[in-house]
N, C-alpha and C positions, 0 to 999 in steps of 0.2 A: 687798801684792805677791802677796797668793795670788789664783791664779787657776783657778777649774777650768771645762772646754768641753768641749765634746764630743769624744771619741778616737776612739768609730768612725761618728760622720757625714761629710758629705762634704768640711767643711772646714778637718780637720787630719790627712787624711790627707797623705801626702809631696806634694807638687806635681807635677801630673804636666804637663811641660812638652814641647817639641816635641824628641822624641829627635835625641840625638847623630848617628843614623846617616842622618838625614833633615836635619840642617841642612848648609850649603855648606860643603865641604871647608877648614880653613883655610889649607893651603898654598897652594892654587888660588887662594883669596878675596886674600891676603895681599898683591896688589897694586892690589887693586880700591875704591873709595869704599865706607865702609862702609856699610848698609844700617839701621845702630841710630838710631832718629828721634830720638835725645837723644842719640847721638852724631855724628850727623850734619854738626852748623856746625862742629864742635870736631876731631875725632880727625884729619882729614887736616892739619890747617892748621898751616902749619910753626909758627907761636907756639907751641903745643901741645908738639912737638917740641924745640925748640928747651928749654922748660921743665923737660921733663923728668929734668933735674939736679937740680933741687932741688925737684920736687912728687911727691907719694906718690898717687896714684889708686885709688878703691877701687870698685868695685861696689856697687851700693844694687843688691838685688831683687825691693824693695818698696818701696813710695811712701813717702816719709819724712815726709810729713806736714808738722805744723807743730811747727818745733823749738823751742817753748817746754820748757822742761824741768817746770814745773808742772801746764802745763794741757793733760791730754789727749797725754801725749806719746807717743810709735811705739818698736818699737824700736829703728830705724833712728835717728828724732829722738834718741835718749837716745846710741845710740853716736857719733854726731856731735858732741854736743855735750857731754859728759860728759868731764871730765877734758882738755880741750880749750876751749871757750869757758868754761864753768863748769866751779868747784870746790867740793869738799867742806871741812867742816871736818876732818875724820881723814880719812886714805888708809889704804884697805884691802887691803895687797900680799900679796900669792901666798906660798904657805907656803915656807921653806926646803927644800931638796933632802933627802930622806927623811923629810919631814915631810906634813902633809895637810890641817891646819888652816893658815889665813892668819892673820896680823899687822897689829897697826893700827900706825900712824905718823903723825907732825904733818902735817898741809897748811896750811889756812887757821886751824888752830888750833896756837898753840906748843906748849901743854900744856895737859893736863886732870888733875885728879883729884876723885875719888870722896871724900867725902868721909864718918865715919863712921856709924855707921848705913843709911850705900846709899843713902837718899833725898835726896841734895842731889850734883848736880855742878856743880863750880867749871871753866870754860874760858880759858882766856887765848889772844887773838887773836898773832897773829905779828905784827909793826909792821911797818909803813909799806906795808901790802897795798891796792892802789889796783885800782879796777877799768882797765875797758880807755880809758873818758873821762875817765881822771886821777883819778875822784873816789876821796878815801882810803874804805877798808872801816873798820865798826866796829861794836860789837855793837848800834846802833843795826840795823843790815843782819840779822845773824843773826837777834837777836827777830823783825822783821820776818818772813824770810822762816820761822821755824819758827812762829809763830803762825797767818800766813796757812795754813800745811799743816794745823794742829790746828783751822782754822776748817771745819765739814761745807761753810758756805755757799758757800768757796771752790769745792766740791768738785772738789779734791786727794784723791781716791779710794786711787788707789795708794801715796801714804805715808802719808795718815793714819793707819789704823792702826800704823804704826812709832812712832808717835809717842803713843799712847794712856797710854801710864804716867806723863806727862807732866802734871803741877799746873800750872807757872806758869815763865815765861818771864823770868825779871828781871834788869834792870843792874846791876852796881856801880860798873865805871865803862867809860869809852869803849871800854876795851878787855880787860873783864874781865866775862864771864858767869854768871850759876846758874840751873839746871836743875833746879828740885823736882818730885822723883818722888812719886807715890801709892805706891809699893813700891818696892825693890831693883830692876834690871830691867837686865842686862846689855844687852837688845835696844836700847835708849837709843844705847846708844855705837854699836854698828852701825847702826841709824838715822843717826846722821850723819856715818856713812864713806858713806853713798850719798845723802843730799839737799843739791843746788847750792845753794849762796849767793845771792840777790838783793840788788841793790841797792834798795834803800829809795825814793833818788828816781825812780828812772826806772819800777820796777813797783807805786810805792804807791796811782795814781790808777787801774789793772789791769794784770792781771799780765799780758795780754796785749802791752800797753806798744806799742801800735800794729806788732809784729811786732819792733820792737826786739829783736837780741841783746848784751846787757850785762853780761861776769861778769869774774871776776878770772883768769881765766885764760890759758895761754902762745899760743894763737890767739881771734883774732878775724875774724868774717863779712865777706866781702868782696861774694860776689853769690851769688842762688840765681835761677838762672835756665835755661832750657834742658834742665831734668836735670841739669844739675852748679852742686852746692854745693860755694863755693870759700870755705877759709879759709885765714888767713896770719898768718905768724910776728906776734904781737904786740909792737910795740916797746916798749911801755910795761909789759909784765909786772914784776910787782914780787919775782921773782925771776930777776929778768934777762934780757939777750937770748940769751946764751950757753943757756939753759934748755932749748932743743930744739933738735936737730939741723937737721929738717927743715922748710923754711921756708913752704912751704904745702902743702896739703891736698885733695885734689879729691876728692868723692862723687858718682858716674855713676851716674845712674838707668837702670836697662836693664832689661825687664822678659823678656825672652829670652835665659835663659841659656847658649844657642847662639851665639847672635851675642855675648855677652858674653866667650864665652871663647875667641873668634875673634879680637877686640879683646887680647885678653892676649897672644895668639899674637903679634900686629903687635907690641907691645909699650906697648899703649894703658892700659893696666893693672896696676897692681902688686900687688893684692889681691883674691882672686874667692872670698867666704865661702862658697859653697855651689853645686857642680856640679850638672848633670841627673840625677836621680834614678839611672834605668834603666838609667843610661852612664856611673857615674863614674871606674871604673878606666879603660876604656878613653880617656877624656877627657884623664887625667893622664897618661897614657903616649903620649898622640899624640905624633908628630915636632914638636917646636920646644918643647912643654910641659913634659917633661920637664928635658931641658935646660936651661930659664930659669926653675923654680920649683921649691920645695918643697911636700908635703901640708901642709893646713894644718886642724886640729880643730874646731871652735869649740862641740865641744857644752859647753852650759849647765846648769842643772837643771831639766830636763825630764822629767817621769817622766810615761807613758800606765800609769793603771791599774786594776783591779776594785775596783769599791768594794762592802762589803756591807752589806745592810739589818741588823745585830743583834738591831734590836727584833722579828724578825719572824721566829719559830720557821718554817722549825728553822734559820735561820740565826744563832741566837742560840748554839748550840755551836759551841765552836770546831775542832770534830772535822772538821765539814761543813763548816766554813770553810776549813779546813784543804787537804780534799781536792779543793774547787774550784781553788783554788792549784796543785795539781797537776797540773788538768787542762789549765794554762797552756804552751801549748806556744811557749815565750818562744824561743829559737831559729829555729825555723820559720818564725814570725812576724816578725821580724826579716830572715831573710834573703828569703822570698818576699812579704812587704807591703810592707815597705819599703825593699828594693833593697839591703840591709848597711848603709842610712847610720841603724840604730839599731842598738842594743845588746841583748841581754835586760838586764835589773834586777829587781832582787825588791824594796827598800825605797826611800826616795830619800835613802839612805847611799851615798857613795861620795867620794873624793879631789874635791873642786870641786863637790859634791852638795848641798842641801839642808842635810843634815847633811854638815857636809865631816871624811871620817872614813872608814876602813877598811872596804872590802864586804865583807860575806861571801859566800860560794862559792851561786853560783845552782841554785837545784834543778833537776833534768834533770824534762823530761816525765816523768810516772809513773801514767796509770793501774790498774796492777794494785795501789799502793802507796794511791791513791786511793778504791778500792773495798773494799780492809783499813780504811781510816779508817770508811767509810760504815759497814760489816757492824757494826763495835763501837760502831758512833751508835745500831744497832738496824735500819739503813734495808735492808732483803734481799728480794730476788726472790720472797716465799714464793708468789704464785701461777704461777711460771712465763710471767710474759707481755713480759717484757721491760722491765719499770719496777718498780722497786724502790718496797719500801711498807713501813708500819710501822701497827702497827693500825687496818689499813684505808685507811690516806691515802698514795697515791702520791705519790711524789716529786716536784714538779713547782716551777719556780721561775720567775718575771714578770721579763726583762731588760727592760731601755729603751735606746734607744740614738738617736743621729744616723740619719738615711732615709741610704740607701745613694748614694755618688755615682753621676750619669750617666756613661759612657764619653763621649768625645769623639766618636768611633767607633759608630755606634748598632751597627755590625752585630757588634763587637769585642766578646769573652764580658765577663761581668760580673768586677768586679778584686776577689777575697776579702778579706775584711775579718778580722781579728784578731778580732772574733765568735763568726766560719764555724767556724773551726777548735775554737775551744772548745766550740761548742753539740754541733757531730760527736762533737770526744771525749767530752762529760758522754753524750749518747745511746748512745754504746756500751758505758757501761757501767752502762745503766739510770739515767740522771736526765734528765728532761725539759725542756727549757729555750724557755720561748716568749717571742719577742721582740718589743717593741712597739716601732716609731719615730715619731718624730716631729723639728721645729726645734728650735734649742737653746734656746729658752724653754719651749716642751714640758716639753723634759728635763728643765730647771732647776726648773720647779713641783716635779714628779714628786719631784724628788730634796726638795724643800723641805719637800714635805708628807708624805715620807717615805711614799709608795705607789709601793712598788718592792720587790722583793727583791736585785737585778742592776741594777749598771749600770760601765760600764767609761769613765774620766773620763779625764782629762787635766790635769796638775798642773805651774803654772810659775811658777818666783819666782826667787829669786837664792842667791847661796850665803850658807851660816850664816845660816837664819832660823828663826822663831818658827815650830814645827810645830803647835803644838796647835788654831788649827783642824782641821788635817786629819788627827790622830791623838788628840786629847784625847775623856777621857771623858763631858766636860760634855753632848758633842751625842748626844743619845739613839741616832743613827742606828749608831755607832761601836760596836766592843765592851767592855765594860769591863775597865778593866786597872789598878789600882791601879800595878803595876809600871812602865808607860807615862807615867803621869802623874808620879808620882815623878820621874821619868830627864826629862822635862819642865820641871818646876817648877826642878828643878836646872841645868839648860842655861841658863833665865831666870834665875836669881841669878848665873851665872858672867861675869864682865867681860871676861874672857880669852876669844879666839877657841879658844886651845890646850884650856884647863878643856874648854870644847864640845867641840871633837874626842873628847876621853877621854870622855866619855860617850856616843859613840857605838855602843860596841859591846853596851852595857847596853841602850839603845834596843832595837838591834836582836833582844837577848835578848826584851824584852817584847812584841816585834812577830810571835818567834818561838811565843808564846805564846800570845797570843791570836787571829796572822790578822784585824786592823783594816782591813786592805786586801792586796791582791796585785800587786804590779808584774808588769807585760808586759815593755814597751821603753824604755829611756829615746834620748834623740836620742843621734846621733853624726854631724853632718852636715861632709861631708868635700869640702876648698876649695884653694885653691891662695895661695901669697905666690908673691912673685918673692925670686928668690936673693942680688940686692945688699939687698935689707929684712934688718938685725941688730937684736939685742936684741928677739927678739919673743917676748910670754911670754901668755901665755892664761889667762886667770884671769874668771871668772863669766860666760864664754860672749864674751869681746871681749878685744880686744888695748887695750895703754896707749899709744894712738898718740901723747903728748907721750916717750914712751921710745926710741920709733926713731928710726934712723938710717942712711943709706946706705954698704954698704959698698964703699970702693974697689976690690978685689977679689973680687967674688960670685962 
């Protein structure tokens, strides 16, 4: 699940989409056919209307792909299909109220335990769990579908590695599992609070299963057609009809988030995850939005951040490290690059974070604080020219980055990148910063072969994971930190989501220390529900759409 891309190339910067103040008025529009080519056969037609009691609608803003949940899946595909057509064996629920680490809980598994010494877990299936064509589930299905994940050939990219501490997959009987681990490995049990169940017969010939959607879960696929992917109450659920409120499901592809939320105005819409960047206060506050929805969060664990070369004097102290961090002007950034819909962040610590666990207080810009760090590295002006140097060698450091986006607008000024602002501040107080870009394979070597001093990434995965790629000492590039590693290895023998949590702040101690990396922004991308949708909780960047329910009185 780790993932890192480019943060300041051109395509993850915010979406810059056709503003607020230049799409059709929605009061004006509000009686008009609408204009969204994938809403177009569906949103006027009274069926449509008529349904609307009992179907939930939500916005896709992105192509959702093909919603295999193994192969190659989307975002969007996983939010669809997750916890909805497909289950896990643990549920991984949102921490208790004053609490910041989450909770596992049975789903398709009754009970687990850990058995002594950490290297063996024993699962017991729940009875009489059938998928959606009747067929009963049984750990015939789990081996199955966790073997196929631990196969490279599959390649199951994104959970494999969850699944690496993993020996051997074995029966005991139809409805009783073990899990022999190479080590202790708390990450195991999380591992299968997030990978869906397969059935055996239907994806053993491929997992593609000719487009086939087949799991055990409270909805099942009806049609994906048109831009709207339609699913509905499962009768055959094998924990009952009664199991969810609401009885189908619609996902509307719209790739204009103007027209989309023109569509919520009408009332075509019950769920719009992410407004127009440029415009999103004034979007929620329009006449009729207001009114018939709530904000709605959904940011994830997303953290854009500075990554440093170590091995590569003089960013092998941490002093220099240190004082680059400083020169991160995380607020500014925040509100003039990406419009308020990110955050500053320093670690990817925080309540729902990476580590899900207590932040600590973000440091303010501090150049003059940053140029005391330098002075006591040794690094000073001694000739008066405006670069700082230390016997003889000016300060001088190689960033790499994403090529800058096109304006849509050629004649429209160039849009400052989270960069700009940092190379300004390191130059004005004597350190030199020359940037090289290129495509994100470029970058990707660069970063591989470790010829780089600078580069500012982008880091996405899911909450309570394994960080030690991206902070462990093993990778030369990293700085060393005994203390880091320790507070690592620990979080990996902890079974308990909570144990994790508590070691967050010791984390964050050793991160204080050494400067491994610098957070910018983490997302904070800000969306609308509608006010009859109850029971809505936000947990690892999405909502538990088998948990809602309409309220009679919104």
């Amino acid at each position: 699940m780790l993932t890192l891309v480019l943060a300041l190339g051109c395509c993850d910067s915010p979406a810059r989409v056709k503003p607020w103040r230049h799409a059709p008025d929605p009061s004006a529009e509000a009686a008009r056919v609408p204009s969204s080519p994938a809403l177009a056969d569906v949103s006027a037609a009274a069926e449509v209307r008529a349904a609307r009691g009992h179907t939930l609608r939500i916005h896709v803003d992105e192509e959702p792909g093909r919603l295999n949940p193994l192969v190659s899946p989307t975002r969007w595909g996983r939010r669809i299909t997750q916890g909805t057509i497909f289950e896990p064996l643990i549920r991984y629920l949102p921490p208790e109220p004053g609490h910041t680490a989450g909770r596992y809980a049975p789903r398709l598994a009754r009970s687990w335990r850990v058995m002594p010494g950490g290297t063996e877990i024993r699962i017991e299936l729940e009875p009489g769990v059938t998928f959606s064509d009747g067929h009963p589930m049984t750990t015939s299905d789990v081996q199955f579908t966790l073997d196929a994940i631990r196969d490279p050939r599959k390649g199951i990219d994104h959970l494999r590695p969850m699944l690496a501490d993993v020996f051997a997959v074995e029966l005991i009987t139809s409805h009783e599992i073990r899990l022999v681990l190479l080590r202790p490995s708390g990450w195991v049990l999380r591992a299968l609070a997030e990978i869906p169940i397969l059935p055996m017969h239907i994806y053993d010939g491929s997992l593609l299963a000719g487009g086939q959607l087949v799991g055990t879960g409270p909805y099942k696929l009806v049609s994906n057609k048109g831009g709207v992917i339609h699913l509905t109450r499962n009768d055959r659920y094998w924990g009952g009809k009664g199991s969810v409120a609401i009885a189908d499901l619609e996902f509307v592809h719209q790739a204009d988030a103007a027209i989309a939320l023109k569509d919520a105005k009408r009332g075509d819409l019950d769920i719009v995850p992410a407004l127009i960047p440029a415009h999103w206060p004034e979007q929620a506050s329009a006449p009729g939005i207001a009114a018939a929805f709530r904000p709605l969060e959904l940011g994830g664990p997303r953290l854009r951040y500075l990554a440093f070369n170590a091995a590569r004097a003089p960013l092998d102290d941490a002093r220099v490290r240190h004082a680059l961090a400083l020169l991160v002007d995380r607020r500014s950034i925040a509100k003039r690059v990406f419009d308020g819909l990110s955050r500053p962040a320093l670690w990817p610590i925080w309540p729902g974070g990476a580590v899900s666990g207590a932040e600590v207080a973000i440091p303010e810009f501090d150049p003059g604080a940053a140029a005391k760090l330098l002075d006591a590295a040794g690094w000073m002006d001694t000739d008066k020219d405006g670069i700082r140097d230390r016997e003889g060698k000016q300060l001088r450091f190689v960033m790499i980055g994403g090529e800058k986006p096109t304006p849509r607008d050629a004649s429209a000024p160039p849009v400052k990148q989270p960069r700009d602002y940092f190379i300004e501040a390191a130059r004005r107080i004597g350190v030199v910063i020359e940037i090289k870009t290129g495509g994100e394979s470029w970058v990707a070597k660069h970063v591989e072969d470790g010829t780089y001093d600078l580069v500012e990434m982008m880091w996405s995965g899911m909450v309570d994971m394994d960080l030690t790629p991206l902070l462990g000492s093993k990778d030369p590039q990293h700085a060393a930190s005994p203390r880091i590693d320790r507070t690592l290895d620990a979080m990996g023998a902890a079974w308990d989501p909570a144990e994790r949590g508590k070691l967050a702040t010791e984390l964050a101690a050793g991160l204080a220390e050494a400067w491994t990396l610098a957070g910018v922004v983490a997302d904070a991308p800000q969306g609308l529900i509608h006010r009859r949708v109850k029971n809505v909780r936000v947990w690892d960047g999405w909502i538990d759409l088998a948990a809602l329910a309409f309220d009679d009185k919104p």
